[in-house]
N, C-alpha and C positions, 0 to 999 in steps of 0.2 A: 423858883422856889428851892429851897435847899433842905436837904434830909439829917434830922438828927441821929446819930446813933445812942441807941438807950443804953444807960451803966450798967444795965445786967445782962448784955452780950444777948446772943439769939436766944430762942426760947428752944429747948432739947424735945422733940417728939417723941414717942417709940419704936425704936431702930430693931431692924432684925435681928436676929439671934449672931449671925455671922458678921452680920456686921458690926456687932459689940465688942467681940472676939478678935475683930479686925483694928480695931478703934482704940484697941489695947496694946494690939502689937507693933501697926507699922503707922502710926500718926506720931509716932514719939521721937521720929528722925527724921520726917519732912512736913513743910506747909499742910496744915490741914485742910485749907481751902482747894488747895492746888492737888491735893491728892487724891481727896474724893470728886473732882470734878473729874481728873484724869481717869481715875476710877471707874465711874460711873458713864462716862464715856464709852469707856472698852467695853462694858461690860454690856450695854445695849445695845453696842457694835454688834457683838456675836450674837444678842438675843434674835438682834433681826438675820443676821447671814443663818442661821437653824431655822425662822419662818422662812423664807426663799429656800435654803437645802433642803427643805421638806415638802415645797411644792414643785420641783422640778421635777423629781423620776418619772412624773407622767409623760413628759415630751419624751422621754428616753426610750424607757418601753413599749411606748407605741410602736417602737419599730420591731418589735417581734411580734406584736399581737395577731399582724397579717405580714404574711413572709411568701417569696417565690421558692416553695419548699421544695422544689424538683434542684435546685443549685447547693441545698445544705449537703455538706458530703456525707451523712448518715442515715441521708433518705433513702427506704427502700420500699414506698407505700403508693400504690395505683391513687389514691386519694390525693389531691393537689391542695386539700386544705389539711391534711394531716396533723402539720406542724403549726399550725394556727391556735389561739388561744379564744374558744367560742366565750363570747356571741358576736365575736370578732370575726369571725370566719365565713361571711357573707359576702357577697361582691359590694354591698353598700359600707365597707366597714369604717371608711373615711368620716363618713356621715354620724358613725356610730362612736368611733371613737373622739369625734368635734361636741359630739352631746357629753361626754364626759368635761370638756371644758367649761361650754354655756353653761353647765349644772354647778361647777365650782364659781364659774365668774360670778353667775346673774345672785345665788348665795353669798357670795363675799361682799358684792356689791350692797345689798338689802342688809347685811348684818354690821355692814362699813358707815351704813348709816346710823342704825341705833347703837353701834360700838363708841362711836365719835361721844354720843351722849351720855354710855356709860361709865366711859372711861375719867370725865368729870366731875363725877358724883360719888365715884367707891373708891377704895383701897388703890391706889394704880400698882402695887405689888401682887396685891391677893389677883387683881383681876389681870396684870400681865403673864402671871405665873399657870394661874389655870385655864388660859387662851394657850396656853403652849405647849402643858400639858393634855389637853384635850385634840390638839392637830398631832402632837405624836400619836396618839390613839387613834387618831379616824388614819394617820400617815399609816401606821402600820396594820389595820384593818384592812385596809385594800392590799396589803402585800399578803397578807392572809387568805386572802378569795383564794390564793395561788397556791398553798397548803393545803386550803381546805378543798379545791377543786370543786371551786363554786364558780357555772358561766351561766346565770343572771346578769342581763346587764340591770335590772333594777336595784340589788345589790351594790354595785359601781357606781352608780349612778347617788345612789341614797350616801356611800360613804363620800363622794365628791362634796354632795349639798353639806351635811355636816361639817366637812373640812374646810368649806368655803365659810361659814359659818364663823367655826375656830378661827379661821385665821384671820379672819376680819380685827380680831382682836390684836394686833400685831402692832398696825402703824398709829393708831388712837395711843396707845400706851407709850408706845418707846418715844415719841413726837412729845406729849406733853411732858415726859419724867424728862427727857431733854433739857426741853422748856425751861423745865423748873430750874435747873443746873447753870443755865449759860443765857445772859444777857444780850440786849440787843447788838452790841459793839461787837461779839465774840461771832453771832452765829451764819455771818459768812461763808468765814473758814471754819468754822467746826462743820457746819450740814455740809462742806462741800464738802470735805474729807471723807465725813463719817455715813457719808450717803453711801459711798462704795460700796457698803455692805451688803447690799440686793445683788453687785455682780459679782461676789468675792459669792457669795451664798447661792448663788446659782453657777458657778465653776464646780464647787465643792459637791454640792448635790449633781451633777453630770455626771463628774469623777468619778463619785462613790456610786451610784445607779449603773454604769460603765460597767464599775467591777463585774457583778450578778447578771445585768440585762441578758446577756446570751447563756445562762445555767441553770440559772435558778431568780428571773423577775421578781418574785417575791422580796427577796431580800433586799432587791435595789429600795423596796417603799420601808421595811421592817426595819433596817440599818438608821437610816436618816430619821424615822420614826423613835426610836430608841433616843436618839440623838437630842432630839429638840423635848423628848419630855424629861432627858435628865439634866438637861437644860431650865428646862423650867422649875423642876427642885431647886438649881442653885441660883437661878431668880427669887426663889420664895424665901431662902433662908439667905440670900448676901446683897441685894439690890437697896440702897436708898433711895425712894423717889424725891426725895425732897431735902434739902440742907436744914431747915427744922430737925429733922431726926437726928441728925449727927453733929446739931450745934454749929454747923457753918454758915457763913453768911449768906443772907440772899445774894442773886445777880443784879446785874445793873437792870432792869426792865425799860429806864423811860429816860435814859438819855444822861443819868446823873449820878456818880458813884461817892461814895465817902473816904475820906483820908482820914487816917489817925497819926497823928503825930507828940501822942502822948509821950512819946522818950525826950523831946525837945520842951514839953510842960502845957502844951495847948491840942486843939483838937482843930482840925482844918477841916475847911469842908469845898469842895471840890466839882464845877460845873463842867463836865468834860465837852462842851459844844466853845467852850471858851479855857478853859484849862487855867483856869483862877481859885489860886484856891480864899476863901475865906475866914479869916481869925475868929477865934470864942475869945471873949470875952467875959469872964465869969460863967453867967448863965447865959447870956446874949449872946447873939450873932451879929457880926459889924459888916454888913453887905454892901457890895461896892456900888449898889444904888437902893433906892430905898423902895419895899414894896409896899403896894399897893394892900388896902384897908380888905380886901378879899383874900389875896395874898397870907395876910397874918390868920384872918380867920381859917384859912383852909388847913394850915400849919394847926392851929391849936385842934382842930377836929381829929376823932380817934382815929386809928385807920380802920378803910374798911376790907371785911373778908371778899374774896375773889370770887365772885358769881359767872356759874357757868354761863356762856351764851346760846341764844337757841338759833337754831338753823335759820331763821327769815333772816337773825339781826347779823348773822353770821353771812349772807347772803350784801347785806348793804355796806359792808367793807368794802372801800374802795380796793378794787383789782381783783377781788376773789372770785367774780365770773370769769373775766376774763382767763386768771390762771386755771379755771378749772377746766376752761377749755382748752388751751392748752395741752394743758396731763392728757385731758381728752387723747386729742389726737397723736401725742405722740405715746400712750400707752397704748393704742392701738397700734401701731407698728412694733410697740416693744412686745406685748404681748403673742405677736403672730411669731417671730421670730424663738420667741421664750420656749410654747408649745408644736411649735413642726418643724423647727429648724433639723434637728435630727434626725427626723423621716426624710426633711428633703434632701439632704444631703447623703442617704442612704442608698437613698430610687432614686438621686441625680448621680452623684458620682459613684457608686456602686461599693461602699463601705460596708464592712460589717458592722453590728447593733454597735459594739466600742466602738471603734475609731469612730463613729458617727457620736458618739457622746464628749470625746474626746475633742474633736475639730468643734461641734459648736461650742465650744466654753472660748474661741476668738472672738464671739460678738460681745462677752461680756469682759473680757479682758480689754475692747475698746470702750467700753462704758467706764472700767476704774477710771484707763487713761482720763475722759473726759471730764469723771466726775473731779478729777483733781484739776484737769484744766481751766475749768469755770465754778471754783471753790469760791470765787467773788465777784464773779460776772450779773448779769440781769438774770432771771426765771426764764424770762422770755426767750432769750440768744440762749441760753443754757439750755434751753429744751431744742430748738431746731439743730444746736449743733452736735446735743446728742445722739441725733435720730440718724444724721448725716456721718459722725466718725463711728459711732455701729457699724451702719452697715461698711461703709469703704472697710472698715477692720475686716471685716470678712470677706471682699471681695479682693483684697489683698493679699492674706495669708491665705487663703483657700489653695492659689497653687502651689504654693512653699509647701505648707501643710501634706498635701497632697502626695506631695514627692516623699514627705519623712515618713506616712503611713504605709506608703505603697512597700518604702526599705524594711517597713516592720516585720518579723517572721509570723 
């Protein structure tokens, strides 16, 4: 079946304030299409690398919470938990500090699921926007506890759940505004590329958590906090989720894209599983075989609007158990890694709170690699060989590394 384009170009939605402003200034030197896809690209690149820089300083910090305080060279306190940050400061603090995780996962997880279905139904701006503003808030609330010298761990615990909450709203959003931008043909290589963002976002929040973690903790969550909720202002005011708002074309969705070839006096139309194009004739279409009596009907019916789907029916997609298992299993290794890599590497190789932020940002510098190695590989091969050049990344670099921390003064 072939697609007509209608004589009055897309239909224009209403576009953000900035993105009006934008639409004014720099659409009038290049492709509109090609601009705002590129656009819109970047720009949900960085929204996601602020939700991952903003969940990382936990794994960071951890490594002062409970410290061998008789080795800091400014200890002079008979006390061996002195320099401990309570309710950290128990012999079970492992335990204590792993509930600050489950409270963030098992929340992300339960809010990942009604997220999926809000993000559907509303604004995907208004609702990306104050998902992100809301995790700078709970981010920087927990860097606060360390201000306010608050040691509740119910406190911690309460700002986790909230922020697992927030952040849930992360990947529902920027997944479907994607969606909306880029075609089946394209999204290959764009999700391979543009997935990097989770390790470029978890580098970035180390770094930065790095800075503070030995001074002043607080600021490693307050900094990154900051970060992602002025972030989400300029989601609010520059984000197009949709090419309706800005008058550009849909994507290809279903295998079939359209040519114009008006400057030549005709309109082509173009099956890309066969790469033929088609002639108009007048108002006809002269198609290189004839269709069928359903065919023509299906053509003349309006279109129809895009109805969300619900979880069972989302469930009878072919492959999406299987992929979920999958993520499953290798978010569990990514996840252990994400939150204790820093500690281990603290109490194994005997680093201070930096260097230990600093050295784990090689597991995710193997993740860009990969995420670009398998930009058009299977799901499948692309998750086991994730899981596989992570970790060698770091069992690699570890002694190198090791050697250029040790030269550090």
């Amino acid at each position: 079946m072939y697609i007509q384009t209608e004589a009055a170009g897309p239909v224009m939605m209403r576009s953000p304030l900035g993105v009006r402003i934008i639409d004014r200034v720099c659409c009038k030197c290049f492709n509109k299409d090609t601009w705002y896809r590129g656009y819109v690209l970047l720009l949900t690149f960085l929204c996601y690398c602020c939700y991952h820089l903003s969940r990382k300083p936990v794994s960071v910090v951890k490594t002062v919470f409970h410290q061998n305080c008789s080795a800091l060279p400014d200890y002079n306190s008979s006390d061996p938990t002195a320099c401990d940050w309570a309710p950290f400061n128990h012999p079970n603090y492992q335990e204590l500090e792993g509930s600050l995780d489950y409270a963030y996962l098992f929340a992300y997880a339960v809010g990942m699921f009604f997220a999926g279905h809000i993000a559907e139904r509303v604004d995907l701006r208004l609702f990306l926007s104050l998902g992100m503003m809301l995790s700078g808030i709970t981010t920087a609330l927990f860097g606060m506890g360390r201000l306010w010298n608050i040691h509740l761990l119910s406190y911690y615990l309460a700002v986790q759940i909230f922020g697992g909450l927030a952040q849930s709203s992360g990947w529902p959003a920027v997944v479907t505004c994607v969606g909306n931008w880029f075609g089946k043909g394209h999204r290959g290589l764009v999700f391979g590329v543009w997935n990097s963002h989770t390790s470029i976002g978890n580098i970035l929040g180390s770094l930065i958590a790095g800075v503070w973690v030995s001074t002043n903790w607080g600021l490693s969550f307050i900094v990154p906090g900051l970060i992602i909720l002025a972030m989400g202002l300029v989601v609010f005011l520059l984000l197009p989720t949709d090419p309706k708002e800005v008058g550009c074309s849909p994507p290809d969705h279903h295998g079939q894209h359209i040519v114009d070839h008006r400057t030549h006096g005709e309109t082509g139309y173009e099956d890309v599983s066969t790469h033929q194009v088609v002639p108009v004739v007048g108002e006809e279409i002269a198609p290189l075989m004839t269709d069928s009596d359903e065919d023509v009907e299906e053509r003349k019916r309006p279109p129809r609007e895009a109805e969300a789907i619900s979880f069972f029916g989302a469930l009878r997609i072919p492959g999406v158990v299987e992929f979920s298992l999958c993520l499953f299993f290798s978010k569990l290794v990514a996840y252990t890694f994400l939150y204790w890599l820093p500690s281990y590497i603290k109490y194994v190789a005997h680093y201070d709170a930096t260097q230990s932020a600093d050295l784990s940002t090689m597991f995710d510098v193997g993740g860009i690699a990969d995420s670009l190695h398998n930009r058009a590989r299977s799901f499948t091969q692309a998750v086991l060989q994730l899981v596989w050049f992570q970790t060698t990344a770091v069992k690699v670099h570890l002694p190198v590394l090791s050697c250029w921390l040790s030269a550090r003064p």
